[in-house]
RODO-2510 file (C-alpha; in nm, 4 decimals, decimal comma):
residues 335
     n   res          X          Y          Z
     1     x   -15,3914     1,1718    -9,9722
     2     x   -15,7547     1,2230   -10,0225
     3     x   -15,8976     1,5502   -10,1416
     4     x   -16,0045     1,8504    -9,9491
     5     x   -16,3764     1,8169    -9,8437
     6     x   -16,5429     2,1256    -9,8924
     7     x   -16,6766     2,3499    -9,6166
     8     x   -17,0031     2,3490    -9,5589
     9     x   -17,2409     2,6169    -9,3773
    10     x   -17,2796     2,9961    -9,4849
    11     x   -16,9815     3,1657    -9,5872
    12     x   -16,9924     3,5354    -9,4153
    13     x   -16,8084     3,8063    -9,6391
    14     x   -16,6133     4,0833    -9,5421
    15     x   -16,8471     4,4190    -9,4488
    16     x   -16,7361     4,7016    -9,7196
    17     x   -16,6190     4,9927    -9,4995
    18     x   -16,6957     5,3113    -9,5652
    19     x   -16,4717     5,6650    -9,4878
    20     x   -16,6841     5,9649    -9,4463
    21     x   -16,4171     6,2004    -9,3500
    22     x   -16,5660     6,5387    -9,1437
    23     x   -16,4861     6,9025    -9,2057
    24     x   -16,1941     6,9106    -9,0189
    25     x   -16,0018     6,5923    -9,2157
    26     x   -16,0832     6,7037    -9,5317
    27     x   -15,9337     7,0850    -9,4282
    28     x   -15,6524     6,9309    -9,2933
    29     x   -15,6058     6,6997    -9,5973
    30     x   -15,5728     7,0464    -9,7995
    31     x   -15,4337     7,2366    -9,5933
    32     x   -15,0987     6,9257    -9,6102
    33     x   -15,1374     6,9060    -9,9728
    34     x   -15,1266     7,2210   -10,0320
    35     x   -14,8125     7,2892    -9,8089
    36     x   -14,6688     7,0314    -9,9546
    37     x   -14,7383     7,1773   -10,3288
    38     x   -14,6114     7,4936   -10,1815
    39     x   -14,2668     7,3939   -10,0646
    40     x   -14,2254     7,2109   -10,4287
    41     x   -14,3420     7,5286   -10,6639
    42     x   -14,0989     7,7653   -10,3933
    43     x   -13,8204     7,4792   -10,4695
    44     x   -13,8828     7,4710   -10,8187
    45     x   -13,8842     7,8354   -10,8912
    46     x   -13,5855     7,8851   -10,7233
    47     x   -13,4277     7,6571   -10,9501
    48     x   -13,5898     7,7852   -11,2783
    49     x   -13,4975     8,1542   -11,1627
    50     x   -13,1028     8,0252   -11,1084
    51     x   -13,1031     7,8379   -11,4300
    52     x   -13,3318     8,1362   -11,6578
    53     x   -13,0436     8,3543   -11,4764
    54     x   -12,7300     8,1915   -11,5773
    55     x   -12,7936     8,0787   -11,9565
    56     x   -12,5926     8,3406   -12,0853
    57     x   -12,3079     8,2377   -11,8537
    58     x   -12,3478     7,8592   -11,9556
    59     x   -12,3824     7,8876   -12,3526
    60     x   -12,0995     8,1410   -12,3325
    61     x   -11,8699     7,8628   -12,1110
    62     x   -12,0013     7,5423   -12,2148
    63     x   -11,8564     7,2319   -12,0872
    64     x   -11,5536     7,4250   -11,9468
    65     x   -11,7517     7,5834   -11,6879
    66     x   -11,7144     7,2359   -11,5060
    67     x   -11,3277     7,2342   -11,6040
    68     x   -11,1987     7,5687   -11,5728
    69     x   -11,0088     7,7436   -11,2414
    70     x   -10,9632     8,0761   -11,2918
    71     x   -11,2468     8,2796   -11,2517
    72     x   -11,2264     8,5945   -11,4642
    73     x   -11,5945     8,6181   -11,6305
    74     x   -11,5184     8,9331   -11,7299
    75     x   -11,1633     8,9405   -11,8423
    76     x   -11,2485     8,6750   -12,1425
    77     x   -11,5608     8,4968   -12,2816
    78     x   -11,5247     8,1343   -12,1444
    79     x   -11,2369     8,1924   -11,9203
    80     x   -11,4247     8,0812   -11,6241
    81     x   -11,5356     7,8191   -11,4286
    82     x   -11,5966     7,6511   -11,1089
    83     x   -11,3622     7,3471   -11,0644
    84     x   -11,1595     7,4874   -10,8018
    85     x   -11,4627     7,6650   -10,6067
    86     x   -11,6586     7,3116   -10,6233
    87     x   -11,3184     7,1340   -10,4973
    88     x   -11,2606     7,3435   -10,2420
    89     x   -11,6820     7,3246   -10,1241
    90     x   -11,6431     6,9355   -10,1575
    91     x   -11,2639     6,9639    -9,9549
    92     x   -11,4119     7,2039    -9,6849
    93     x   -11,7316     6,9721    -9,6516
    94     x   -11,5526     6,6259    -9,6861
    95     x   -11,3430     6,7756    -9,3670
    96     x   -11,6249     6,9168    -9,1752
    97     x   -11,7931     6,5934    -9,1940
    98     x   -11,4657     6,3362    -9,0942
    99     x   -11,4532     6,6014    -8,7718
   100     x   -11,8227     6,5661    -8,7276
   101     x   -11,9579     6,2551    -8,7367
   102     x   -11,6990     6,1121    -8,4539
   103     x   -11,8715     6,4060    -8,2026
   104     x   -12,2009     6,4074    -8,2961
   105     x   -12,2566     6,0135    -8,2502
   106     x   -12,0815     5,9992    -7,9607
   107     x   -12,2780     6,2870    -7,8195
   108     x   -12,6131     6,1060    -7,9457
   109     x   -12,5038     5,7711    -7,7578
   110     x   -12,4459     5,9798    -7,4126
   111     x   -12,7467     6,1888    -7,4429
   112     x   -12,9265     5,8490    -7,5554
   113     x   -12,7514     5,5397    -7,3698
   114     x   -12,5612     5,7112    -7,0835
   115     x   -12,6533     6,0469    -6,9568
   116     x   -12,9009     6,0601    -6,5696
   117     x   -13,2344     6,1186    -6,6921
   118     x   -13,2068     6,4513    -6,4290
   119     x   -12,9603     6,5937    -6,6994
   120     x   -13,1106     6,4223    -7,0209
   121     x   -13,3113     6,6969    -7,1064
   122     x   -13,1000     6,9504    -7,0194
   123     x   -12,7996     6,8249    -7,2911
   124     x   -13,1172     6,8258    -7,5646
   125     x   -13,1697     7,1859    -7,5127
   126     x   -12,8047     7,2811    -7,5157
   127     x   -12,7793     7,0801    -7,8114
   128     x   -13,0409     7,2295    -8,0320
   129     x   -12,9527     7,5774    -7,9020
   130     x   -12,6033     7,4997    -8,0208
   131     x   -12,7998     7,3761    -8,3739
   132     x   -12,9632     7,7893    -8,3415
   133     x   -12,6644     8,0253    -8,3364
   134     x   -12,6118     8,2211    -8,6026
   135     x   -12,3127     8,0802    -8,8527
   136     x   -12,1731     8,4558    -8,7759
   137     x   -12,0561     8,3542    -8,4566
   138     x   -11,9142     8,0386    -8,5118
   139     x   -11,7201     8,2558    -8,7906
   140     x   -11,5972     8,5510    -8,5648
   141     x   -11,4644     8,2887    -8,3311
   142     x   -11,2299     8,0591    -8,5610
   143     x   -11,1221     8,3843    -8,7172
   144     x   -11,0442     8,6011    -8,4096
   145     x   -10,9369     8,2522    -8,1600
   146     x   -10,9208     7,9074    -8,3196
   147     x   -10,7447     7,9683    -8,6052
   148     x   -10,4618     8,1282    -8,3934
   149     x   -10,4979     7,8745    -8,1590
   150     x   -10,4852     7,5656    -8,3506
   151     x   -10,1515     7,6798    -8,5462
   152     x    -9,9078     7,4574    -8,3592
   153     x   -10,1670     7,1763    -8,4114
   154     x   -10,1248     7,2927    -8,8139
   155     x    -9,7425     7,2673    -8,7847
   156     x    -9,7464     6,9869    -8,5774
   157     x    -9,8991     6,8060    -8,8712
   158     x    -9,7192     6,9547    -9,1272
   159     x    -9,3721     6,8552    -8,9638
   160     x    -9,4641     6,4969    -8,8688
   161     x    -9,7061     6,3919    -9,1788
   162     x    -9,5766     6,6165    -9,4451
   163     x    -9,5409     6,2856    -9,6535
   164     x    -9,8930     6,2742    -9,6780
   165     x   -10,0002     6,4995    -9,9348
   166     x   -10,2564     6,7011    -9,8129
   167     x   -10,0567     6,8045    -9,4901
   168     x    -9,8012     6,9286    -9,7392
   169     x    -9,6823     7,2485    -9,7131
   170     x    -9,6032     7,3419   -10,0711
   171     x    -9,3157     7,6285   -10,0581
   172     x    -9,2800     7,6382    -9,7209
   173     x    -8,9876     7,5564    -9,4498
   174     x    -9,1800     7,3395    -9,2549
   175     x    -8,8448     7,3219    -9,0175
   176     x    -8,7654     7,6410    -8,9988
   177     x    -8,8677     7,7821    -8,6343
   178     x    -8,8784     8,1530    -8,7500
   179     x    -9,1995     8,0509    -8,9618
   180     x    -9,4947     8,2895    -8,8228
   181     x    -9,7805     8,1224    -8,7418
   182     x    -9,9889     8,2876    -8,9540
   183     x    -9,9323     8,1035    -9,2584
   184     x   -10,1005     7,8057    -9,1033
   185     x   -10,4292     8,0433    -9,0344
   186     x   -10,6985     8,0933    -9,3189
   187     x   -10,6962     7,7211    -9,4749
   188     x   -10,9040     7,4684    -9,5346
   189     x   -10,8368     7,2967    -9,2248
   190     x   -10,9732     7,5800    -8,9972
   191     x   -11,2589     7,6508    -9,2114
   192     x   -11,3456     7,2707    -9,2068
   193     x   -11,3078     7,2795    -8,7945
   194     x   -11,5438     7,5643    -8,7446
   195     x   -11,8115     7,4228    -8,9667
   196     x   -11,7400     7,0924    -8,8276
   197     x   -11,9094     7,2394    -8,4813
   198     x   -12,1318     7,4240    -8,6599
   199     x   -12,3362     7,0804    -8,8337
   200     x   -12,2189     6,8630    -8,5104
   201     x   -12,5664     6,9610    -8,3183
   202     x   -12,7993     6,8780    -8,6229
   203     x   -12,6684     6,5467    -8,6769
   204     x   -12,6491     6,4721    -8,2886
   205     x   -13,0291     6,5733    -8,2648
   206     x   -13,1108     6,3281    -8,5496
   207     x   -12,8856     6,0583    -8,4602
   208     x   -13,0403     6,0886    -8,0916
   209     x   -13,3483     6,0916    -8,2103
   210     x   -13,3078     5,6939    -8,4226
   211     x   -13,1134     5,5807    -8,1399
   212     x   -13,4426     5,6580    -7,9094
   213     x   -13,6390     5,4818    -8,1156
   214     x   -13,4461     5,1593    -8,0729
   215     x   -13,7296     4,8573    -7,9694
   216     x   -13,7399     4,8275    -7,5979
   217     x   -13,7897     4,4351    -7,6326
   218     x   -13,4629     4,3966    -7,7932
   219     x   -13,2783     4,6163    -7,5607
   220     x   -13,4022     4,4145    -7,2388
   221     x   -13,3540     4,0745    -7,4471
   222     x   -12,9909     4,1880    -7,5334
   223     x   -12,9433     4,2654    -7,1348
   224     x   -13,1693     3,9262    -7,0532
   225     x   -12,8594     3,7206    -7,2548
   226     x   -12,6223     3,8928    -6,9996
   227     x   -12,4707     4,1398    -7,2647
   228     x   -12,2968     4,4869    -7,1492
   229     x   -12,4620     4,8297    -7,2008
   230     x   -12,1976     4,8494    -7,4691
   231     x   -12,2865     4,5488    -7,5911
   232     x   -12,6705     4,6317    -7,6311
   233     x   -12,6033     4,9749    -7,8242
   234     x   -12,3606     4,7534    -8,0552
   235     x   -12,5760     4,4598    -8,1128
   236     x   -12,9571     4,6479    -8,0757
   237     x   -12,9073     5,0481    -8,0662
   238     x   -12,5951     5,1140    -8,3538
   239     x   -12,8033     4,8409    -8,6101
   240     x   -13,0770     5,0037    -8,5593
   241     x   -12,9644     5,3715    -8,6060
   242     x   -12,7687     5,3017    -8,8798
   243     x   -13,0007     5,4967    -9,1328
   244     x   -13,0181     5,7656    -8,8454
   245     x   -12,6170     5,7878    -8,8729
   246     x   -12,6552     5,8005    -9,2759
   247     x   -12,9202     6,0388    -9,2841
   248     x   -12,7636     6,2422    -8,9939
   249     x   -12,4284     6,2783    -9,1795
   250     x   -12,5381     6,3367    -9,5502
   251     x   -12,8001     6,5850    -9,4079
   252     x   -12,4886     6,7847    -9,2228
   253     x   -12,2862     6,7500    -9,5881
   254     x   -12,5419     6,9256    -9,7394
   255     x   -12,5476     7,1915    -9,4550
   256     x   -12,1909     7,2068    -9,4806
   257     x   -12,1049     7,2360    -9,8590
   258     x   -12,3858     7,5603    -9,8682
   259     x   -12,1967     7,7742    -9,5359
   260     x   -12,1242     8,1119    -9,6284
   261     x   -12,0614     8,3386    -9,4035
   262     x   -11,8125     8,1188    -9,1759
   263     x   -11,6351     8,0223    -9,4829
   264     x   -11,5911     8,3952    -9,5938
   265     x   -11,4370     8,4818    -9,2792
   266     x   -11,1897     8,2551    -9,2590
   267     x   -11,0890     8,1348    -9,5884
   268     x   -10,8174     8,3294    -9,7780
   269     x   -11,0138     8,3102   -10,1803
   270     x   -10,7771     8,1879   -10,4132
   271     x   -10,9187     8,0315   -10,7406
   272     x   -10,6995     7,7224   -10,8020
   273     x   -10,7207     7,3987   -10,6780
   274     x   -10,5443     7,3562   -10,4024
   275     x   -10,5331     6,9828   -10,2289
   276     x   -10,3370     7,0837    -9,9333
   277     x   -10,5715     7,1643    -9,6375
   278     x   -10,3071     7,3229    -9,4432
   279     x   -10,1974     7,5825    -9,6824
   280     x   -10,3055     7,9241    -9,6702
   281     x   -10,5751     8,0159    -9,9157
   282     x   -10,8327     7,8309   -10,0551
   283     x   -11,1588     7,8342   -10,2469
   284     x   -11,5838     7,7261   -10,1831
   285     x   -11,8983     7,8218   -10,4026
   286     x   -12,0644     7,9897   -10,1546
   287     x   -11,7929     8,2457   -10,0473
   288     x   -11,7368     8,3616   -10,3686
   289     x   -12,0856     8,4344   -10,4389
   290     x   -12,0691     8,6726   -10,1273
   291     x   -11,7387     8,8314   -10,2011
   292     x   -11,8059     8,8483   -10,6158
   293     x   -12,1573     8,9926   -10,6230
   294     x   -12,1546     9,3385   -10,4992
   295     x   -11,8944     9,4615   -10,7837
   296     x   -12,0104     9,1839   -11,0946
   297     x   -12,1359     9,2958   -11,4005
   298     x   -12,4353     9,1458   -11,5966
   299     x   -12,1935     8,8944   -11,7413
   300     x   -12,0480     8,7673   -11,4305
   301     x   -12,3757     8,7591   -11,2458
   302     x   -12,4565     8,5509   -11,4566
   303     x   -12,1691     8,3140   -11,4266
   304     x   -12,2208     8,3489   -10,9832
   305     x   -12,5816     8,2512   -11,0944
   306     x   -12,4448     7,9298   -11,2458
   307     x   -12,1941     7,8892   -10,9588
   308     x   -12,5010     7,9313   -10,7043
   309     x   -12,7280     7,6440   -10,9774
   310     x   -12,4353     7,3980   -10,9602
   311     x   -12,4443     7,4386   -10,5769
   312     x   -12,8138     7,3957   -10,5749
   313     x   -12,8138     7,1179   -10,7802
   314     x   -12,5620     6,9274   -10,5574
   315     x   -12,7274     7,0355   -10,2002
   316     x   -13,0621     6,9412   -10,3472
   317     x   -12,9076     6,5425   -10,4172
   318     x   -12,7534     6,4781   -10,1010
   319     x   -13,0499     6,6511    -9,8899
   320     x   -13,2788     6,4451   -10,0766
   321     x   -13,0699     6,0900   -10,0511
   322     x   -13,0776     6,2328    -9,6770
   323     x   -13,4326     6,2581    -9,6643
   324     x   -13,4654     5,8945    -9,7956
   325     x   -13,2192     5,7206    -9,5474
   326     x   -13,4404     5,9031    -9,2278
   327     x   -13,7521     5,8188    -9,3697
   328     x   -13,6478     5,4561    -9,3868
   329     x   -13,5016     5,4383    -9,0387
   330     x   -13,7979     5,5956    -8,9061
   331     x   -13,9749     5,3009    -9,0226
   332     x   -13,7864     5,0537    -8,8268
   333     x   -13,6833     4,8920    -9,1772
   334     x   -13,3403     4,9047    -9,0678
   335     x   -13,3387     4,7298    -8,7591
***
């Protein structure tokens, strides 16, 4: 093989370009930055506050604070902590989410894959209005209606799948027809179901949202090869929205284990953990913040503020490993 010859003639080099951004970039550049330094000093000092708050509350419990049930700040130093509120958050959300996901990515396909263009828009609105009522409502109606309401669906699993251990109905007759159905209200089944419909319309809106994104070329390809409608959203749409679904979930877990109000209606406080979703009673972080606050002293402030840090802490992780799984869908890296 002989060698290269060289190449002869002028050899034109690349023009240096220049940015001379105007006025209006360079305000706009600070006016980003400095939003974005804003939201990250608010975040931060909201976390510094929590933690400054609850050191007397943490040196005082130590390690146990992670181990303990019973909550009783003041009773004893160090005979509190938060492992049946966090089980009972994690319980409630883990449910909320299982319910969830199921209805909000099949209403994202519809909206996305199925529904008349006429009506399109019209399901989008509903949807994000359903995303903008207050957490009050959806509270007042599983405690007034759906708890009631779903009670035979509460004994129906009790009776069938009692062998399973959370539909287990520790101390209780499942067989017995004189049972009253209110001792299948205020668990963490029905609190799961009403936040389940309360996160359901933010992860349809960003599932929908991937799922539009899907490359047109590979949709009409996919239909070119003589596949289904079904067959494109499994092969082209579902691959690509797969960080969507992620990032749709994890952001509706992190909405989920922080619900208050909703919880506090229905959920019947009881610091122990308690496995069995159908039994009455039950515990979350954010409830007993609420209900413990008003009457606290010093002390046990300071052990809700290191209830409400813990929370923080674990809301900030999964909203951030959230953040990263839409961002990279968004770019199309997933497809």
């Amino acid at each position: 093989m002989s060698d290269p010859q060289p190449v002869s003639g002028p050899v034109e080099r690349a023009r240096p370009l220049t940015v001379n951004p105007g006025l209006a970039d360079r305000v706009f550049l600070l006016w980003a930055r400095g939003s974005g330094m804003l939201v990250l000093l608010v975040m931060l000092a909201v976390g510094g506050y929590l933690a400054v708050r609850s050191s007397d509350a943490l040196s005082t419990a130590g390690w146990s604070f992670l181990t303990t049930e019973e909550w009783n700040p003041d009773g004893g130093r160090g005979q509190f902590g938060i492992a049946a509120v966090l089980t009972g958050t994690v319980l409630i959300g883990g449910i909320a989410v299982v319910l969830a996901v199921p209805l909000a990515l099949g209403s994202a396909l519809y909206i996305s894959e199925y529904a008349p263009r006429r009506i399109k828009r019209l399901l989008v609105g509903l949807v994000d209005l359903m995303a903008a009522v207050p957490s009050v409502v959806y509270g007042l109606w599983g405690f007034v209606l759906l708890q009631y309401e779903l009670a035979g669906v509460a004994r129906w699993l009790a009776t069938w799948f009692g062998w399973f251990p959370p539909f287990r109905m520790v101390g209780v007759d499942v067989d017995d027809p004189l049972n009253p159905p209110v001792i299948y209200t205020a668990s963490s089944l029905m609190a799961g179901i009403v936040v389940a419909f309360m996160i359901t319309p933010i992860m349809c809106s960003i599932m929908r949202e991937v799922f539009d994104q899907a490359p047109a070329g590979e949709r009409e390809g996919a239909y070119a090869l003589g596949s289904t409608r079904w067959g494109m959203i499994r092969s082209v749409v579902l691959p690509f929205g797969r960080g969507g679904i992620i990032g749709g979930t994890m952001l509706g877990l992190g909405r989920a284990l922080g619900e208050t109000i909703s919880v506090y209606l229905i959920l019947s406080m009881q610091f122990e953990i308690k496995l069995q979703i159908l039994q009455t009673g039950g515990s979350a972080v954010a409830p007993m913040i609420a209900l413990r606050y008003g009457d606290s002293s010093p002390f046990a402030i300071s052990a809700l503020m290191a209830a409400g840090l813990t929370l923080f802490l674990l809301t900030l992780v999964v909203n951030f490993a959230a953040a990263a799984v839409v961002a990279r869908s968004r770019s199309g890296a997933s497809s």
